[in-house]
PyMOL Python script that loads the backbone (N, CA, C, O; Angstrom):
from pymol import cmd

cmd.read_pdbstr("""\
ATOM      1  N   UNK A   1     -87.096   7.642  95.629  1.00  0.00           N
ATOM      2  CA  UNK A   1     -87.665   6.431  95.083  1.00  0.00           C
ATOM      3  C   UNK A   1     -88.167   6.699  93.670  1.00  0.00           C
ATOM      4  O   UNK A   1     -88.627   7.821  93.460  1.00  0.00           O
ATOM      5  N   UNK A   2     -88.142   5.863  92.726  1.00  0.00           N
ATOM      6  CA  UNK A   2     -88.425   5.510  91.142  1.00  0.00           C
ATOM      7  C   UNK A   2     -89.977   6.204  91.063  1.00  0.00           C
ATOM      8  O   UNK A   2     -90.660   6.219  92.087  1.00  0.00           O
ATOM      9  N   UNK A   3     -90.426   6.700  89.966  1.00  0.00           N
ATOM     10  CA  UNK A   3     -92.102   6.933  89.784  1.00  0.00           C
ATOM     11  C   UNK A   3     -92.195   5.816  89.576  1.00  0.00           C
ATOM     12  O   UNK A   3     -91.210   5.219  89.141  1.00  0.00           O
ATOM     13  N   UNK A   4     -93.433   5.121  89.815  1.00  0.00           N
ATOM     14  CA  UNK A   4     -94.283   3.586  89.105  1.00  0.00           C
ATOM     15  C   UNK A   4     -95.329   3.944  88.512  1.00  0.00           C
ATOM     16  O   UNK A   4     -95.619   5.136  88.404  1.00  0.00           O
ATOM     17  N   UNK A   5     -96.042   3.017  88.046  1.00  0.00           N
ATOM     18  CA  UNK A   5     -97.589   3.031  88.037  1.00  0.00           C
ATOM     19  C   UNK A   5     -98.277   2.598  88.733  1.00  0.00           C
ATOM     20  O   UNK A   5     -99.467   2.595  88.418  1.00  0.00           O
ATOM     21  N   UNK A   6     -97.799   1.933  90.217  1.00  0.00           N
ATOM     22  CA  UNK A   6     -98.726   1.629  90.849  1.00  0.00           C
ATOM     23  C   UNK A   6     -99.677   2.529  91.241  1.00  0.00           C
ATOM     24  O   UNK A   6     -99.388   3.691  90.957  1.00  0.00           O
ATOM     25  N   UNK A   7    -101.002   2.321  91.956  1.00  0.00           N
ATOM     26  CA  UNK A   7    -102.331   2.884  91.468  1.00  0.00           C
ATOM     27  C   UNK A   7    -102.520   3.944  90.730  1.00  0.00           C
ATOM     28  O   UNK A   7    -103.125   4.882  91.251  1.00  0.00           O
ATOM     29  N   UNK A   8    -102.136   4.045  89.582  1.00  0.00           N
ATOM     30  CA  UNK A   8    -102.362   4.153  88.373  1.00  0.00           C
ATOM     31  C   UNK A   8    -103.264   3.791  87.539  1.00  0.00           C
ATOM     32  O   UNK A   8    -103.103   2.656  87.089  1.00  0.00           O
ATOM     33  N   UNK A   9    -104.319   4.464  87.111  1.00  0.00           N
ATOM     34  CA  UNK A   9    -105.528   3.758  86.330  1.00  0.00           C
ATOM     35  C   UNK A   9    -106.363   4.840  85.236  1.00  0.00           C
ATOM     36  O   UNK A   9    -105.846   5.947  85.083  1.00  0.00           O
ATOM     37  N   UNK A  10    -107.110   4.657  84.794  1.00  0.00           N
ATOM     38  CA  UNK A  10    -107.311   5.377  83.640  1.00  0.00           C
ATOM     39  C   UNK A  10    -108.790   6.163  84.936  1.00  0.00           C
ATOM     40  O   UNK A  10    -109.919   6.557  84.642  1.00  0.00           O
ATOM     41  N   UNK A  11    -108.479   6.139  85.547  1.00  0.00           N
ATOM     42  CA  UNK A  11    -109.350   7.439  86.387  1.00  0.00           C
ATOM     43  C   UNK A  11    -108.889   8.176  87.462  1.00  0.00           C
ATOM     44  O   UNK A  11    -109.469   8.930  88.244  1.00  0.00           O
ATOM     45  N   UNK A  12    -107.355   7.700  87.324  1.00  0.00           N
ATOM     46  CA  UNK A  12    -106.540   8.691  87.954  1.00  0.00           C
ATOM     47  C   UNK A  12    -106.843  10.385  87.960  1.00  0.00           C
ATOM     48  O   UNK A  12    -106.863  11.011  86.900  1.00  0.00           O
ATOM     49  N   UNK A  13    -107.106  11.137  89.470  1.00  0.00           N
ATOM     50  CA  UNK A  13    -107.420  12.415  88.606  1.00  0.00           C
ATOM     51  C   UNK A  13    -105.836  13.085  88.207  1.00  0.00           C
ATOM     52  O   UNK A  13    -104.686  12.651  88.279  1.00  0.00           O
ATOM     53  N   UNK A  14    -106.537  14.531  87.700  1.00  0.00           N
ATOM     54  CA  UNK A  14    -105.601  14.865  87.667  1.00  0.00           C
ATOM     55  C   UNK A  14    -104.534  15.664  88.644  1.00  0.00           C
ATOM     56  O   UNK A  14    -104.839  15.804  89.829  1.00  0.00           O
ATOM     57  N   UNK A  15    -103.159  16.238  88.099  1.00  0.00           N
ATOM     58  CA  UNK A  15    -102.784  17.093  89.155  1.00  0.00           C
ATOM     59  C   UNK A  15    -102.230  16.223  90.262  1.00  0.00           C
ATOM     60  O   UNK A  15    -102.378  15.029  90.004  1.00  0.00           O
ATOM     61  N   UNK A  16    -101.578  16.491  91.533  1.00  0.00           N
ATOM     62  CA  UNK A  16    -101.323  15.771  92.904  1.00  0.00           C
ATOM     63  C   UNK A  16    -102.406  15.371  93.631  1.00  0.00           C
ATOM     64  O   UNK A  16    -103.292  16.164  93.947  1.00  0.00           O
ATOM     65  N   UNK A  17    -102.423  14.026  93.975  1.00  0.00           N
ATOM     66  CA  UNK A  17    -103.624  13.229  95.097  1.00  0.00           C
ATOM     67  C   UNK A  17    -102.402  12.435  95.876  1.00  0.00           C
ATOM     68  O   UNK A  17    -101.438  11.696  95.676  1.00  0.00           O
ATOM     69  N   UNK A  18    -103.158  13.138  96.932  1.00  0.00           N
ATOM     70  CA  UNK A  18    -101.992  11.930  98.011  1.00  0.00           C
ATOM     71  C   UNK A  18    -103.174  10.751  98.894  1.00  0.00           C
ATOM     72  O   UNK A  18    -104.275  10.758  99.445  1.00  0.00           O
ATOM     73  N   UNK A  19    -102.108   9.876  98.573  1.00  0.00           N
ATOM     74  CA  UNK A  19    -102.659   8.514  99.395  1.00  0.00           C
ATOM     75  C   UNK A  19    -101.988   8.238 100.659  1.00  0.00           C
ATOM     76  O   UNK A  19    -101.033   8.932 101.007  1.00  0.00           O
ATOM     77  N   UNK A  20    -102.478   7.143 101.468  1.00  0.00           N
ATOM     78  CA  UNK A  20    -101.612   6.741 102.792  1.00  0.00           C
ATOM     79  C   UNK A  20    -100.871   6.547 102.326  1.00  0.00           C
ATOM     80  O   UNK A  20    -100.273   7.241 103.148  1.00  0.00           O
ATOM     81  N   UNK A  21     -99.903   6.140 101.503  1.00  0.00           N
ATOM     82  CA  UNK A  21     -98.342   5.557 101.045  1.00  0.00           C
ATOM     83  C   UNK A  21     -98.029   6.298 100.335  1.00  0.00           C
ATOM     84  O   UNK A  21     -96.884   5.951 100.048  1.00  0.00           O
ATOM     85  N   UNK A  22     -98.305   7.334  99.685  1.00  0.00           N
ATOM     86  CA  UNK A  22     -97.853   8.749  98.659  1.00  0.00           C
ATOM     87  C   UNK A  22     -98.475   9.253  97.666  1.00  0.00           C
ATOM     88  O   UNK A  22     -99.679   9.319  97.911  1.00  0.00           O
ATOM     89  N   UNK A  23     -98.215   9.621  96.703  1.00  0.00           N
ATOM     90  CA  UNK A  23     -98.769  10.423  95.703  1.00  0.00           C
ATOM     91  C   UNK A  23     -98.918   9.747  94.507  1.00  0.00           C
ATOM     92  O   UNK A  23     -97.970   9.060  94.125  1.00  0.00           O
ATOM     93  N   UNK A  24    -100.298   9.830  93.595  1.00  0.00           N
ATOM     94  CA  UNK A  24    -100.471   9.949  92.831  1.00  0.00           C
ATOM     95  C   UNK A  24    -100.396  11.472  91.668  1.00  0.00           C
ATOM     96  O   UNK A  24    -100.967  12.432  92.185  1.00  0.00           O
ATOM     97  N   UNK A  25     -99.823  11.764  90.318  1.00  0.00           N
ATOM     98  CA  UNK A  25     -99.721  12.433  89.646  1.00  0.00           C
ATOM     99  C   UNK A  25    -100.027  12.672  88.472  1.00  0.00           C
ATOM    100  O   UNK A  25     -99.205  11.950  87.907  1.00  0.00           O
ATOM    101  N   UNK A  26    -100.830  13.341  87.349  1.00  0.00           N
ATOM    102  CA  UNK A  26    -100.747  13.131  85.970  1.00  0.00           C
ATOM    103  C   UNK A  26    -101.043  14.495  85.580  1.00  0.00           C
ATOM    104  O   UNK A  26    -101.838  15.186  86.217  1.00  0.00           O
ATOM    105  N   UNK A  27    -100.485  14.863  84.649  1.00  0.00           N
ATOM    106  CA  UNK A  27    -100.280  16.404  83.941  1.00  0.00           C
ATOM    107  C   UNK A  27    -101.139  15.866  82.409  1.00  0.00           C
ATOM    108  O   UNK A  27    -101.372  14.695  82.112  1.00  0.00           O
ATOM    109  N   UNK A  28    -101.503  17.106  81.589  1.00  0.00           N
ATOM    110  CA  UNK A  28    -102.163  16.919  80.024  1.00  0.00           C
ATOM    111  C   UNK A  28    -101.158  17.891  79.323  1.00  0.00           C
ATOM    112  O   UNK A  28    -101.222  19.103  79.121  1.00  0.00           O
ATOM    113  N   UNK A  29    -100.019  16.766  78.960  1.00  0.00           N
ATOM    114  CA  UNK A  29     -98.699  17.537  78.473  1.00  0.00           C
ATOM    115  C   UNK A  29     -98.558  16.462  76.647  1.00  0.00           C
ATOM    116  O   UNK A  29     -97.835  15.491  76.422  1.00  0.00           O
ATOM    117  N   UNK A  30     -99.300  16.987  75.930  1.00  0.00           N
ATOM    118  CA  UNK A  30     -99.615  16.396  74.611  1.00  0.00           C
ATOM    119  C   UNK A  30     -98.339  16.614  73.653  1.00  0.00           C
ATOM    120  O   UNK A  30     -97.890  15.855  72.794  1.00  0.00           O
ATOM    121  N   UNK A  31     -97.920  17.805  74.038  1.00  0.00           N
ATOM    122  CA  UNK A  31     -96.505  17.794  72.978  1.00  0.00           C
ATOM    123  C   UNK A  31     -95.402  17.480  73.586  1.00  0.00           C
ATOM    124  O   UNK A  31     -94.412  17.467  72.854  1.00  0.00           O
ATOM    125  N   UNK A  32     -95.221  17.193  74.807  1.00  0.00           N
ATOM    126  CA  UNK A  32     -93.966  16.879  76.104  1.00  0.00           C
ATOM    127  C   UNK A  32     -93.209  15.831  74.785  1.00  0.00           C
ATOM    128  O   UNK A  32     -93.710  15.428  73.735  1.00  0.00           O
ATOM    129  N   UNK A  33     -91.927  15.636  75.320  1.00  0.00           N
ATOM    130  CA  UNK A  33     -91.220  14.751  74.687  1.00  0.00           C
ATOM    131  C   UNK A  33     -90.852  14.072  76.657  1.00  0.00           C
ATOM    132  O   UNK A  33     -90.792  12.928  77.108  1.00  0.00           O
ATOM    133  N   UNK A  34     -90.712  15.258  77.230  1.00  0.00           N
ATOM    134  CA  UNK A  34     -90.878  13.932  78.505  1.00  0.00           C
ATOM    135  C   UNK A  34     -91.478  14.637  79.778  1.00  0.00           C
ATOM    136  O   UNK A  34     -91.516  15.859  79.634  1.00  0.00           O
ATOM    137  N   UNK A  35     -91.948  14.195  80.967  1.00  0.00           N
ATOM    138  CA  UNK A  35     -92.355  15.363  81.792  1.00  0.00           C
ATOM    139  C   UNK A  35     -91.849  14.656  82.959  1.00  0.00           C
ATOM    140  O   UNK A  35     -92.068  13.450  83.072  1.00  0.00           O
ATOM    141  N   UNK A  36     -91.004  15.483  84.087  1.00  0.00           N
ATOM    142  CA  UNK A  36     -90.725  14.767  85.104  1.00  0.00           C
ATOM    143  C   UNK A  36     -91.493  15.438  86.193  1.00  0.00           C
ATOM    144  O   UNK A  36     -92.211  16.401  85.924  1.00  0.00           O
ATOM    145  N   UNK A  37     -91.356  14.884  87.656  1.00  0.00           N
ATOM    146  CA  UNK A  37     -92.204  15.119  88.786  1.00  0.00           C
ATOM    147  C   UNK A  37     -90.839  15.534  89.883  1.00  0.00           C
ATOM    148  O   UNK A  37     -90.044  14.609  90.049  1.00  0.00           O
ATOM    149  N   UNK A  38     -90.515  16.924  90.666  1.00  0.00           N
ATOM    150  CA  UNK A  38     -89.929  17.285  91.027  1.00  0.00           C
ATOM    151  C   UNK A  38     -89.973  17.836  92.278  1.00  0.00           C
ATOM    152  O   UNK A  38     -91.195  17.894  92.416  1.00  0.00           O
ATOM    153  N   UNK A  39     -89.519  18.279  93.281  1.00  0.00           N
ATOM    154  CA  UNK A  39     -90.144  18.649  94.709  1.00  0.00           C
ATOM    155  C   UNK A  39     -89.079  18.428  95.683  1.00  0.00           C
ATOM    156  O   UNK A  39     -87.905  18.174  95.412  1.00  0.00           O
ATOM    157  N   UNK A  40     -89.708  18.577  97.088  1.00  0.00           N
ATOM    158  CA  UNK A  40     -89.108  18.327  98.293  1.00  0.00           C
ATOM    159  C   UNK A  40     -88.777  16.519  98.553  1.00  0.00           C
ATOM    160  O   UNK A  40     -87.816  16.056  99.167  1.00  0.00           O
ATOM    161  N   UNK A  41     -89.574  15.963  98.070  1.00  0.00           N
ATOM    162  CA  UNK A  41     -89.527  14.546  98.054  1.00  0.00           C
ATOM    163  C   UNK A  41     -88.708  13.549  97.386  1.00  0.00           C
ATOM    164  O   UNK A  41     -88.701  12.326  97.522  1.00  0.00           O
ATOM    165  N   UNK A  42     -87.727  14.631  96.321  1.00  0.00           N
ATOM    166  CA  UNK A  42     -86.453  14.137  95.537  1.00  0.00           C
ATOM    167  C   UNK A  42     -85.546  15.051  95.300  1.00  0.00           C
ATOM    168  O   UNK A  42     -85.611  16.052  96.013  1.00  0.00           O
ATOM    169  N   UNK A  43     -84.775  15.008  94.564  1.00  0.00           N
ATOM    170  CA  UNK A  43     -83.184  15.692  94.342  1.00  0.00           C
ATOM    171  C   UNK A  43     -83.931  17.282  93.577  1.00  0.00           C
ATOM    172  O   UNK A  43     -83.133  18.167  93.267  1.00  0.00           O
ATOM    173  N   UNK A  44     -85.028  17.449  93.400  1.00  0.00           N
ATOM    174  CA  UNK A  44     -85.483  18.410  92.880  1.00  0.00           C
ATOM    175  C   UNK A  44     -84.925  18.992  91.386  1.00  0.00           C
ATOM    176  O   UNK A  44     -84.932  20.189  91.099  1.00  0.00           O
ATOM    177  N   UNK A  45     -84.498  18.043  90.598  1.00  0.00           N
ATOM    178  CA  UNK A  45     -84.366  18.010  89.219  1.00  0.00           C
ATOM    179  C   UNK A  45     -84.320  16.947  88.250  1.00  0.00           C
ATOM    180  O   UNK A  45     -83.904  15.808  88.463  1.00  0.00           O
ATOM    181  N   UNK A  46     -84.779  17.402  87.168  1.00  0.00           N
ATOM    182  CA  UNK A  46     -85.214  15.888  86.389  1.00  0.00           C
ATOM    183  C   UNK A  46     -83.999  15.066  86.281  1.00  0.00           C
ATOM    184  O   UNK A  46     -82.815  15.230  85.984  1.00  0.00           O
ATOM    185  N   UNK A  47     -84.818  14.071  86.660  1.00  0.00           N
ATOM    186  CA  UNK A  47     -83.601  12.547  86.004  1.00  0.00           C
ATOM    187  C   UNK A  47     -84.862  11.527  86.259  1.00  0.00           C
ATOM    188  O   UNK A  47     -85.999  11.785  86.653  1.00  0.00           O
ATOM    189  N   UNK A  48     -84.213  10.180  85.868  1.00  0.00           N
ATOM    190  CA  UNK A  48     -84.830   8.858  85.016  1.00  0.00           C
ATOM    191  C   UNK A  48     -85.296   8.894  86.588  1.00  0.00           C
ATOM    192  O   UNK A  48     -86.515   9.061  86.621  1.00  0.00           O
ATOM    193  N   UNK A  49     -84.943   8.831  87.411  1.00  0.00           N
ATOM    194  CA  UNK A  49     -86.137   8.347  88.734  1.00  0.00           C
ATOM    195  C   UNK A  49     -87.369   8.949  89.197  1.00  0.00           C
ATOM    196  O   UNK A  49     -88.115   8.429  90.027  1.00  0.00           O
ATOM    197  N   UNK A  50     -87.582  10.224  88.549  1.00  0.00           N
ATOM    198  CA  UNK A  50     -88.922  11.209  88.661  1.00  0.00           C
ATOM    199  C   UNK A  50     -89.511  10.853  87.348  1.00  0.00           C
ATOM    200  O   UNK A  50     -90.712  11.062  87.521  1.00  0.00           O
ATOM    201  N   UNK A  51     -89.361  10.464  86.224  1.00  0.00           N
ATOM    202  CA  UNK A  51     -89.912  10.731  84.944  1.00  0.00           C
ATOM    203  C   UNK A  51     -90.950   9.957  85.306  1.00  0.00           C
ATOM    204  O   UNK A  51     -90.800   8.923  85.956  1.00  0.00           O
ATOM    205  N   UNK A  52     -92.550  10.587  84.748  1.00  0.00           N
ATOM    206  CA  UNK A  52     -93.466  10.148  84.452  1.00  0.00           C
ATOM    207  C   UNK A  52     -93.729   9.581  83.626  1.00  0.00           C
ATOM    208  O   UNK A  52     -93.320  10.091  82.583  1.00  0.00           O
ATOM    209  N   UNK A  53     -94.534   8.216  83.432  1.00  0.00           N
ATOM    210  CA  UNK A  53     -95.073   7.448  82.194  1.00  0.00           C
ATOM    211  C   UNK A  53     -95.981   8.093  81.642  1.00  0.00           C
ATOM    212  O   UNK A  53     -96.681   8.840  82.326  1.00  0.00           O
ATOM    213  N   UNK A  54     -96.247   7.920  79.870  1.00  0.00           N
ATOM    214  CA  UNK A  54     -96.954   8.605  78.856  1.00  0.00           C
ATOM    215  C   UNK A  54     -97.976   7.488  78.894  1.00  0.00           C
ATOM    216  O   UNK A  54     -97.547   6.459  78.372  1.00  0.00           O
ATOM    217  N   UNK A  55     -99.490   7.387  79.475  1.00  0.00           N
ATOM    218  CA  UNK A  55    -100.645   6.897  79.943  1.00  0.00           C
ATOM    219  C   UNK A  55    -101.334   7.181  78.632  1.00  0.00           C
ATOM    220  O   UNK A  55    -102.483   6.751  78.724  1.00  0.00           O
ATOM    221  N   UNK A  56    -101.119   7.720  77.457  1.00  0.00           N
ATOM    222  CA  UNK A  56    -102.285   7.659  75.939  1.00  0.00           C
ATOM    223  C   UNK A  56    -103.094   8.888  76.101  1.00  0.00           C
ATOM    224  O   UNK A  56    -103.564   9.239  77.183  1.00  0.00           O
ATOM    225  N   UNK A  57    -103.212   9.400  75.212  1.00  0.00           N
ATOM    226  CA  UNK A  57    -104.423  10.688  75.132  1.00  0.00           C
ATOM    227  C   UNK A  57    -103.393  12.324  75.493  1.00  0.00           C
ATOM    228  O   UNK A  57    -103.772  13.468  75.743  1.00  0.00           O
ATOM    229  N   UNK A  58    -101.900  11.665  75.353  1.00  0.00           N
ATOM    230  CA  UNK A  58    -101.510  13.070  75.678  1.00  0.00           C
ATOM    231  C   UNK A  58    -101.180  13.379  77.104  1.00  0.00           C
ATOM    232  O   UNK A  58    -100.705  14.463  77.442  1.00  0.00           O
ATOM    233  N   UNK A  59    -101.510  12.147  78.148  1.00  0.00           N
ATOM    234  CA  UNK A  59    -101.369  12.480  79.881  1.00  0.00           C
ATOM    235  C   UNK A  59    -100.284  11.846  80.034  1.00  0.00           C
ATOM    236  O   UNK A  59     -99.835  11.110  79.155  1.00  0.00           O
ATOM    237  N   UNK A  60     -99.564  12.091  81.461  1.00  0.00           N
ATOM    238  CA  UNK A  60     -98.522  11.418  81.720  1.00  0.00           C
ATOM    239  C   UNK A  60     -98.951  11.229  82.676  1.00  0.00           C
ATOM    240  O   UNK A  60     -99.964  11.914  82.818  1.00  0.00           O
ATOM    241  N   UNK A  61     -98.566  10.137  84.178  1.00  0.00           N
ATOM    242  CA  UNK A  61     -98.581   9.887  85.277  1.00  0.00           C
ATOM    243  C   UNK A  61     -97.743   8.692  85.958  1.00  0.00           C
ATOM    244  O   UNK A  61     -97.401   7.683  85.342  1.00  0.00           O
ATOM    245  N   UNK A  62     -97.445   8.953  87.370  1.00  0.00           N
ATOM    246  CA  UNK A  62     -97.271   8.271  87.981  1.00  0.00           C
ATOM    247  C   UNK A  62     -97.039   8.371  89.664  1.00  0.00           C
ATOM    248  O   UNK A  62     -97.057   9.395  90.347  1.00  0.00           O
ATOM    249  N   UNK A  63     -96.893   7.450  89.956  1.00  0.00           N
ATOM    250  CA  UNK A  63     -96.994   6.984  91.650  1.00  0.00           C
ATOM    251  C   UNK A  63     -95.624   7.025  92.519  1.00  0.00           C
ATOM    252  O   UNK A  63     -94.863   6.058  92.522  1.00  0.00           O
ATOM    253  N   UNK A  64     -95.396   8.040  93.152  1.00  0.00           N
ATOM    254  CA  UNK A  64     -94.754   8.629  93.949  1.00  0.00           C
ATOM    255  C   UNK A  64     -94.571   8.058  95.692  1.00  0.00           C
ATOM    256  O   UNK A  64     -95.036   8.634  96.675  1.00  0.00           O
ATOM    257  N   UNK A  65     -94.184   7.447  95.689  1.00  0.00           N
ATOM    258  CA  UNK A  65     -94.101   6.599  97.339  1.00  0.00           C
ATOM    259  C   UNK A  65     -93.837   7.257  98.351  1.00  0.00           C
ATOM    260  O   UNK A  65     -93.190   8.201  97.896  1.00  0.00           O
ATOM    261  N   UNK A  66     -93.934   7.440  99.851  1.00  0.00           N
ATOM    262  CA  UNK A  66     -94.016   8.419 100.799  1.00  0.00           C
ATOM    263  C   UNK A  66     -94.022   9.981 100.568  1.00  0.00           C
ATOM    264  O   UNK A  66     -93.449  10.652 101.426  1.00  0.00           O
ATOM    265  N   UNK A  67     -94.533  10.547  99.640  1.00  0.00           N
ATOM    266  CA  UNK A  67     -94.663  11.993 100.012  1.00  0.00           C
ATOM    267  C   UNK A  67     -95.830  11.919 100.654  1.00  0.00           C
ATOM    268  O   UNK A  67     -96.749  11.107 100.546  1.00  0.00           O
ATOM    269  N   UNK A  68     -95.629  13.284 101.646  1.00  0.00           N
ATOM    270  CA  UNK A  68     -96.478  13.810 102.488  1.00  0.00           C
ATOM    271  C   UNK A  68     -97.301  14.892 101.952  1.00  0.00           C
ATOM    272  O   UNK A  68     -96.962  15.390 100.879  1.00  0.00           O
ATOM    273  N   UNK A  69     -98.627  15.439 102.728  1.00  0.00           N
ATOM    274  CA  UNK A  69     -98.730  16.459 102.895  1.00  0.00           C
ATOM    275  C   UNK A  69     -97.695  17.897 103.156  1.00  0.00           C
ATOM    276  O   UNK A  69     -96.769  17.869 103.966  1.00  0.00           O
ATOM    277  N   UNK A  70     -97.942  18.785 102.553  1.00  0.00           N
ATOM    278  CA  UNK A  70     -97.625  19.884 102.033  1.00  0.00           C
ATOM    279  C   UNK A  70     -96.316  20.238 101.509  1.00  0.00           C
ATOM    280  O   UNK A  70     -95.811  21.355 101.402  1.00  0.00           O
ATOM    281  N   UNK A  71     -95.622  18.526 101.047  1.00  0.00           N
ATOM    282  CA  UNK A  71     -94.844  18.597 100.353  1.00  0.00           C
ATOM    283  C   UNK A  71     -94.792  19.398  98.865  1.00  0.00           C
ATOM    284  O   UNK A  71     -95.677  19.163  98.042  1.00  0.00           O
ATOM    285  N   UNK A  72     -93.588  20.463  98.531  1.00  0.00           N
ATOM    286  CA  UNK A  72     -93.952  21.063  97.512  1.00  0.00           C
ATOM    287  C   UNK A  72     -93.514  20.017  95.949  1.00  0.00           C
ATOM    288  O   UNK A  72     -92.638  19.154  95.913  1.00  0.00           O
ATOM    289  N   UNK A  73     -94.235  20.351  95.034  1.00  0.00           N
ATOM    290  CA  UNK A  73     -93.860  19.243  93.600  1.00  0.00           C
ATOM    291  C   UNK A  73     -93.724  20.883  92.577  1.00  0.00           C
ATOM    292  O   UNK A  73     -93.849  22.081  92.833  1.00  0.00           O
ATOM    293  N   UNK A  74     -93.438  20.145  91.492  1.00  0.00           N
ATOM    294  CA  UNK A  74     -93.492  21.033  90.295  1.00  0.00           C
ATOM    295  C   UNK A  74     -93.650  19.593  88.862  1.00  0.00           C
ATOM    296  O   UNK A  74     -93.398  18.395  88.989  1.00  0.00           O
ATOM    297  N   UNK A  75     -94.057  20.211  87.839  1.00  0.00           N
ATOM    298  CA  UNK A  75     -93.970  19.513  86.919  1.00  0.00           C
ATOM    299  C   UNK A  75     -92.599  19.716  86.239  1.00  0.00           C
ATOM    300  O   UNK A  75     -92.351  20.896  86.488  1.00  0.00           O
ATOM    301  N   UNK A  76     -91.670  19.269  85.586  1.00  0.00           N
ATOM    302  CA  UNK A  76     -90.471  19.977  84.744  1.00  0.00           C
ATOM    303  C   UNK A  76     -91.048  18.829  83.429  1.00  0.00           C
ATOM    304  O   UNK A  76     -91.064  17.599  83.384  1.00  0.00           O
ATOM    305  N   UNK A  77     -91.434  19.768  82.562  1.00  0.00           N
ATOM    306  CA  UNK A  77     -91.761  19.386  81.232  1.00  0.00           C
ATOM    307  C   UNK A  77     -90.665  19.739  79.925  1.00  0.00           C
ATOM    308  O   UNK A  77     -90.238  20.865  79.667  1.00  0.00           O
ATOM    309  N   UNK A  78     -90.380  18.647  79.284  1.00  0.00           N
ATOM    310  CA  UNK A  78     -89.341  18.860  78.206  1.00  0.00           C
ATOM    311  C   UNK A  78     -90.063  18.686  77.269  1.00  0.00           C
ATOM    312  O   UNK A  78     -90.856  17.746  77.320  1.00  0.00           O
ATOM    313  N   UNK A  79     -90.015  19.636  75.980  1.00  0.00           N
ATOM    314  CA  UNK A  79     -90.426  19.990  74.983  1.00  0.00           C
ATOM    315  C   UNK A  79     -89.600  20.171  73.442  1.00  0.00           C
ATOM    316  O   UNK A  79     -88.380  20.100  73.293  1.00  0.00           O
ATOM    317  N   UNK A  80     -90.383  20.364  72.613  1.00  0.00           N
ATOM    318  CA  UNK A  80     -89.316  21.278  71.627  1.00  0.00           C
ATOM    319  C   UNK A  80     -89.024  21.957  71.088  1.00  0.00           C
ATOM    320  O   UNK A  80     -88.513  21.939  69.968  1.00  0.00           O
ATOM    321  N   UNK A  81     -89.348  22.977  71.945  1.00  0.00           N
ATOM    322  CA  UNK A  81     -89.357  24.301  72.330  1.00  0.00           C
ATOM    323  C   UNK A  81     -88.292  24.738  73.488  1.00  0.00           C
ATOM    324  O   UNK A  81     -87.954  25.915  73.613  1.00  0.00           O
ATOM    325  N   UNK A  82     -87.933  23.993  74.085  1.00  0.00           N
ATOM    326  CA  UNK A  82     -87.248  24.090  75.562  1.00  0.00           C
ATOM    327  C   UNK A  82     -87.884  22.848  76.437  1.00  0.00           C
ATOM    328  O   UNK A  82     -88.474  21.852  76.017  1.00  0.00           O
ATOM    329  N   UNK A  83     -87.552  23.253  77.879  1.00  0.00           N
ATOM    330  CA  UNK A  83     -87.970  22.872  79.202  1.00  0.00           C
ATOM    331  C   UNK A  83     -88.737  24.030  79.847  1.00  0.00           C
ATOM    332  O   UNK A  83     -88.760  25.127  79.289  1.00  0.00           O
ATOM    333  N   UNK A  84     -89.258  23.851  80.806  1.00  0.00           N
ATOM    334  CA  UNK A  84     -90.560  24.162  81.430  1.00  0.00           C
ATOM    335  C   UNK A  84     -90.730  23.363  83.017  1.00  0.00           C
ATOM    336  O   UNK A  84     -90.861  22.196  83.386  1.00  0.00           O
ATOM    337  N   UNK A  85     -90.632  24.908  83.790  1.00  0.00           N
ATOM    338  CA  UNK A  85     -90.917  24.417  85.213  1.00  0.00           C
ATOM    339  C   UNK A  85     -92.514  24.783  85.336  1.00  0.00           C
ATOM    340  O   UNK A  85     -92.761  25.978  85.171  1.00  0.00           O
ATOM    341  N   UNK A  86     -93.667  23.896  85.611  1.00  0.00           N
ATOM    342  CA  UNK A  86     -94.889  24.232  85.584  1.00  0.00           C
ATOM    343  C   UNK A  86     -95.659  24.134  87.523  1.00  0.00           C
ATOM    344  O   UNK A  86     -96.837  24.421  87.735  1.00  0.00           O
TER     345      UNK A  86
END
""", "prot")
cmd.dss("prot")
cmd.show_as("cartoon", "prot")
cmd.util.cbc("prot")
cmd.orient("prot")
């Protein structure tokens, strides 16, 4: 499923929070040109359906629908410098 912004808000914390319906996410990736959200819960490499939205101040985030508990994630951050599995 697509990242959204649903519950998404400017007090989102940071890092993975899971809700009854899935995950919330946001990384402090200020020079990213893009950062995606990666794991057991998708194809486990970036493309347009993991990419996180750029939320202002340098954060990215977004809302992840049915992941579970002790599902594993990673950040994959693109830069320009390279990419970056975090």
């Amino acid at each position: 499923m697509p990242v959204s912004l649903d519950h998404i808000s400017g007090e989102t914390p940071m890092g993975a929070n899971l809700l009854n319906c899935g995950a919330t996410l946001r990384v402090w990736a200020p020079n990213a040109l893009a950062v995606y959200v990666t794991g057991d819960f998708n194809s486990g490499q970036p493309e347009d359906a993991n990419l996180l939205n750029q939320i202002g101040g340098g954060h990215w985030a977004g809302f992840v629908p049915g992941v579970s508990d002790r599902q594993h994630y990673m950040f994959y951050v693109k830069g320009q410098g390279g990419d970056y599995d975090e």
